[in-house]
N, C-alpha and C positions, 0 to 999 in steps of 0.2 A: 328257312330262317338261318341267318347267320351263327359260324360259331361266335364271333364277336359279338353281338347281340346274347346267344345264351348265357355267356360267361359275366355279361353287364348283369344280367337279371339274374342269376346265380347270386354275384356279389351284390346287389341291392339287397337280395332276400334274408342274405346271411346278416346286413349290416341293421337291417330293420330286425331281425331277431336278437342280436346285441343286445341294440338299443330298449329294447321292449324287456329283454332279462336285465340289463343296468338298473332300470328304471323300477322295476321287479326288489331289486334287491335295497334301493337304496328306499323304497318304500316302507319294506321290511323290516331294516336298519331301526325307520325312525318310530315305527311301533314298536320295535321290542326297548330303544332309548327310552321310549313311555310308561312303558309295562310294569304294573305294580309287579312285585316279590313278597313270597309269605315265609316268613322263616321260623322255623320249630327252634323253639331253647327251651331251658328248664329256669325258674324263676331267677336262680343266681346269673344271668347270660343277660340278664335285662337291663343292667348296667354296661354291656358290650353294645347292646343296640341304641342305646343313648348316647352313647360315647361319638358313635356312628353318623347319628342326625344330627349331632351339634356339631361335627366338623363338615358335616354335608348337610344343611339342612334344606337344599333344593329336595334333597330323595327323602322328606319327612313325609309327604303323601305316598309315596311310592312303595314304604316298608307297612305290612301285615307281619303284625307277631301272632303265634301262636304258642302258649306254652302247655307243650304233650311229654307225657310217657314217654320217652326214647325205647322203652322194653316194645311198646308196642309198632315200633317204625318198620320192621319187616312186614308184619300181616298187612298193615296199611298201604303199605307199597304193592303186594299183590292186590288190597280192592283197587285202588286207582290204576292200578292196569289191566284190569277186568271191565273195568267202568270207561276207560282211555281220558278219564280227568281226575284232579285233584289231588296232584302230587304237588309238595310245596317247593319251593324254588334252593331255598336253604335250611339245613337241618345238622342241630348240634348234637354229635352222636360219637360214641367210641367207635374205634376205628374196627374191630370185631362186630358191630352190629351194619358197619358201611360195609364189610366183609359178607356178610349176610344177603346186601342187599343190590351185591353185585353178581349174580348169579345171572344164569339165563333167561331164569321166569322172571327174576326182579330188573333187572338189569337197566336202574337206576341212577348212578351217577357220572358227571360228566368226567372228561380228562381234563383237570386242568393244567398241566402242561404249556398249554399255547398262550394261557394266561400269568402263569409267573414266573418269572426273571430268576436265571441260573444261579442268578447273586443272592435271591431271597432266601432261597431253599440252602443256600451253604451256612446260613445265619443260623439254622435250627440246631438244636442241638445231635451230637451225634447220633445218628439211628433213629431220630424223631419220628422222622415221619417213613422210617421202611416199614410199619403197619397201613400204611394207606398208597404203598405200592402194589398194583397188581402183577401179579408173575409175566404179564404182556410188555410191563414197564408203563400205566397208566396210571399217572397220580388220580388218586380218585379223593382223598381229602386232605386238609394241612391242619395237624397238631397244633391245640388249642395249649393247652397246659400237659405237663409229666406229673404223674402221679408213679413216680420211683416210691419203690420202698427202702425203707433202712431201718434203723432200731434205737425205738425213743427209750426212755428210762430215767428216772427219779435218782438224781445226783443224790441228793440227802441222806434215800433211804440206802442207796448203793454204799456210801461213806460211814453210817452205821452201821452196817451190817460187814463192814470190812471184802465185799466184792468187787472183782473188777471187772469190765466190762469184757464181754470174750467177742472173739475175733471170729472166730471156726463155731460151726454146728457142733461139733464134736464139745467145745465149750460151753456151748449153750446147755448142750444137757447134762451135760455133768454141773451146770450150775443149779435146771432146774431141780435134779435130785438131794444136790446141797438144799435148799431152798426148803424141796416136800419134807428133811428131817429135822435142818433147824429151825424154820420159821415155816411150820405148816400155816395153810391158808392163805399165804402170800402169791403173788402169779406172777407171771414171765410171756405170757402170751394166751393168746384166744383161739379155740380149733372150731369156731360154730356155723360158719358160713361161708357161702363160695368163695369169696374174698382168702379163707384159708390156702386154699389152693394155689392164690397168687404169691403167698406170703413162703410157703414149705415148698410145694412142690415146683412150682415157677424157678425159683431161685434155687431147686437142686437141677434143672434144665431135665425133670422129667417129660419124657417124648408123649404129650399126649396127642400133636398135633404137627409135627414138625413138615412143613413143605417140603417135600422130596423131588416135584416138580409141580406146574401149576395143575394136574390131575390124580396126586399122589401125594399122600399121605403116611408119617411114620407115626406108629400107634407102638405103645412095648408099656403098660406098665408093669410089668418083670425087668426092667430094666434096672439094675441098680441104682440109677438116681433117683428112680420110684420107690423105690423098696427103702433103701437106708432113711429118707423123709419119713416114709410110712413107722417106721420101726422108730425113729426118734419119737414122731408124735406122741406113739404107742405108750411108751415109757412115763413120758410127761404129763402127758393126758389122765395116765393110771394112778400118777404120784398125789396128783392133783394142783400142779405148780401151772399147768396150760389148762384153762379153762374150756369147758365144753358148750358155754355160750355163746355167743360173736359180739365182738366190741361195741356193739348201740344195746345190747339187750338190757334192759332196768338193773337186772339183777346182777350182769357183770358192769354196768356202771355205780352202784354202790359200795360195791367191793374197790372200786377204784375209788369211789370220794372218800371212804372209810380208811384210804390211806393203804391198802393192800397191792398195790400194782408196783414192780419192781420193775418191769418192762415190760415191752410189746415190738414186734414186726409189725410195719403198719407205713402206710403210704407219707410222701412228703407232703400233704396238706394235715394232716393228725396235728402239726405242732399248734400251727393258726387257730384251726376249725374244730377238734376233737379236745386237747389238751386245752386250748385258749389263753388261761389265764384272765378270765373273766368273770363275771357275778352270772353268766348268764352260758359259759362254757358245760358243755359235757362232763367236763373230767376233773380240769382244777378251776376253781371257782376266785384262787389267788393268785399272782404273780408274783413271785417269789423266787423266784434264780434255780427252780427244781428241777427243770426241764433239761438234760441232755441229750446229744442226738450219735449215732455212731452209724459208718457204713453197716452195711448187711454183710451178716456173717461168712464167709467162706465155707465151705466142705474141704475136712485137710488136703485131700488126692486130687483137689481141682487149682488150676494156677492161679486162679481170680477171682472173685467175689462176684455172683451175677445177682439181679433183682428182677422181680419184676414188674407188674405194674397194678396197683389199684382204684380203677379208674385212669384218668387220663383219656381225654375227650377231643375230638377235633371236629372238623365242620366240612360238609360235604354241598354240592352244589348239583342238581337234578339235570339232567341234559334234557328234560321237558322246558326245564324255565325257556319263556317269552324275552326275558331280558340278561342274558349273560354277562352282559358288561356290569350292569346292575350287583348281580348276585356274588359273580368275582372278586369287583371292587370290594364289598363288603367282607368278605372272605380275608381277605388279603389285608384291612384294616385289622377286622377284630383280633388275627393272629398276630400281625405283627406293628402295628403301633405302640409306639412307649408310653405313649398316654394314658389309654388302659391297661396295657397287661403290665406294665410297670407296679399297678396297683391291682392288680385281680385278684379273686381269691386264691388260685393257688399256682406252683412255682411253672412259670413261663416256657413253653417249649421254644421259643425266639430267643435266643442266647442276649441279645443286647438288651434285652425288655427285661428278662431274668436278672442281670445284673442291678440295674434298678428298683427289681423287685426285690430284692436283698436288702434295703433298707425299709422297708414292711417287717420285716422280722427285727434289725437289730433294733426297731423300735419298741418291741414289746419286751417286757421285762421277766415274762416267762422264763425267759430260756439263762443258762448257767454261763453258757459261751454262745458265741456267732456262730448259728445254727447254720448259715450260707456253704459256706465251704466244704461242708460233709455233704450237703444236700446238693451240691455241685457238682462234686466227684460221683456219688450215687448214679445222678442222668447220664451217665458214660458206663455204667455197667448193665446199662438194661439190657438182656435176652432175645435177642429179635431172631433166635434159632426156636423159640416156644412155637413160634406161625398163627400168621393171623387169617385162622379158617371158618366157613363160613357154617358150623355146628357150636354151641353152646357149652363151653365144657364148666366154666363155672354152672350153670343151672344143670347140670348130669353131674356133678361134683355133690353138691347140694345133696339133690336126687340120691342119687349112690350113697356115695359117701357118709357125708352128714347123718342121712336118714339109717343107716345102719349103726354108726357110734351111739346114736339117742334107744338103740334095740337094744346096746353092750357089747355091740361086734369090735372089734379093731379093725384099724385102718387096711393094714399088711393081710386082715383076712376079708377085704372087701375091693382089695385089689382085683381081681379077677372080676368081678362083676362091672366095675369101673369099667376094668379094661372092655369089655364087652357091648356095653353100653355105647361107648364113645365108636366103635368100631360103628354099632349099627346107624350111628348119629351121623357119620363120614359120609357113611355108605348112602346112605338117605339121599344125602348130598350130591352123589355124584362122585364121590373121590372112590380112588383104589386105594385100600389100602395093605400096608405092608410092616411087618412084625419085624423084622432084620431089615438091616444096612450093610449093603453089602459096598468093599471099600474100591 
């Protein structure tokens, strides 16, 4: 047999194997173009998937809602990979629980990188989405809304009681102590729930979780910006000016409609959602111009004010999905369209959408001044040194914490357990962890 003959049949063989993989793929293609998506939200997000079908209403068969738990999306994600089905395509989740669900045994979400434009992602606000960076450099979700904190407060009652708004933590408590002698019963803030921790310790950048690299972890609460939080609480807490409830509890929302709340730390939807201004709001049931808003306080020894976050939610995409184009798309609508998040419930992590969303507030008559521009400045101070790790520190917060103040412990003498906790929560994980920094 000729070499001229083997190398013909050689190059036939390879070109009909091509041809048969072409044909292979573009088969693929137009199943997964077909392929229904199910997407997990919570009931407020159902306005984003309407939004969704009436600009695309060809993918109105094509979208399955579900609305779940987000608490429970990690266990769920281990049975459907125990099972090899029934992972949903898209799912509206904090970037700490996509954290969660990027591990090795979960190892759930796609990169989407390939799917959005370098331009999209300069749009978000600063730092937005470095919680849904993985230390490999794989976007694994895009930031729905910011839930920055800053510090709301009662113009009226601030202006008779002759207070001014303080800047510095060091202010803060020396306000709440004024407060515990002149106006006992009145409050400044809520210590009762994981949320706490976003509010005090987040924002003094205590290390309870800091990425030191993508297998490493800094752990220290003996670290002075754990400690001085801990020891403010302490004082406050004791005075009785920081409540030992958490902000939805009945009994610290009565204290609030009875006219007692001077202030609170508390995320930027609190103005909208919490405070309202409504018959039918939480907190103030009038609109009345009482509402003001100020950044998050400083610590004097620190150059800048940081916050961090309570809530703040973004959307993740499964690299099981059948249809990525499908689930992308939609990803890439619900985050940055002006159509909806111009109007969504809370402040827009898409900077051009934000902007727009800013006339949702000066529409309401709640507020004293245009709440925008303090809530502005805020989403540039967030903390993205806190790390976004795949252990639970608000529920060991809770745990710890929390459940020790309701015994009469302090904060400062429940550190060490905290600390402890968290370490073996790491460790659980996979991380190493490490008590020093070394420079």
């Amino acid at each position: 047999m000729s070499r001229f003959f083997l190398l013909n049949r050689r190059a036939i063989t390879m070109a009909l194997l091509l041809t048969l993989v072409f044909a292979s793929v573009l088969t693929t293609h137009s199943q997964a173009a077909g392929s229904p998506i199910t997407v997990w939200i919570d009931s407020t997000r159902q306005a984003a998937v309407d939004k969704f079908i009436a600009a695309n209403p060809d993918a109105a068969d094509l979208i399955k809602v579900e609305i779940v738990d987000r608490a429970t999306f990690p266990a769920k994600v281990l049975l459907f990979n125990n099972t090899n089905s029934g992972w949903p395509d898209v799912v509206f989740a904090e970037p700490g629980l996509v954290a969660q669900v990027s591990d090795a045994s979960r190892d759930f979400p796609l990169d989407l990188r390939p799917f959005v434009d370098a331009k999209i992602l300069a749009n978000f606000a600063t730092g937005a989405n470095g919680d849904c960076i993985l230390p490999d450099g794989k976007l694994v979700c895009l930031r729905n809304d910011l839930a920055q904190n800053v510090l709301w407060y009662n113009v009226p009652l601030m202006k008779q009681f002759g207070y001014s708004v303080p800047t510095t933590w060091e202010e803060y408590q020396a306000l709440g102590e004024k407060v515990a002698k002149e106006h006992p019963g009145y409050l400044i803030g809520a210590f009762g729930d994981g949320q706490a921790m976003n509010n005090y310790f987040w924002s003094s950048g205590c290390p309870t979780g800091q990425l030191v690299n993508a297998t490493t972890v800094y752990i220290n609460t003996a670290d002075p910006k754990c400690t001085r939080a801990a020891a403010m609480v302490d004082v406050l807490v004791a005075n009785g000016s920081v409540s030992k409830s958490n902000p939805f509890d009945p009994a610290f929302i009565a204290q609030v409609t009875s006219g007692k709340l001077l202030m609170i730390p508390g995320a930027s939807w609190y103005g909208e959602y919490i405070f309202g201004g409504k018959k039918d709001s939480m907190y103030f049931q009038t609109a009345t111009g009482q509402l003001g808003v100020a950044l998050p306080p400083k610590w004097a020894a620190d150059p800048k004010a940081l916050t961090g976050a309570q809530g703040g939610a973004a959307w993740t995409v499964s690299k099981h999905t059948q249809n990525p184009e499908l689930a992308t798309k939609f990803v890439l609508f619900v985050t940055t369209d002006n159509g909806y998040q111009g109007t969504a419930p809370t402040f827009p992590a898409y900077t051009p959408a934000a902007t727009l969303w800013a006339k949702t507030l000066t529409a309401n008559p709640v507020y004293a001044q245009d709440p925008f521009p303090v809530l502005q400045q805020a989403a540039g101070l967030y903390d993205a040194t806190w790390g976004n790790v795949r252990y639970d520190r608000a529920e060991s917060f809770q745990r710890i914490i929390i459940a020790a103040m309701a015994d009469g412990k302090t904060v400062t003498a429940t550190l060490k357990d905290w600390q402890a906790d968290l370490v073996n929560l790491a460790q659980a994980q996979g991380y190493q962890v490490v008590t020093t920094l070394t420079k």
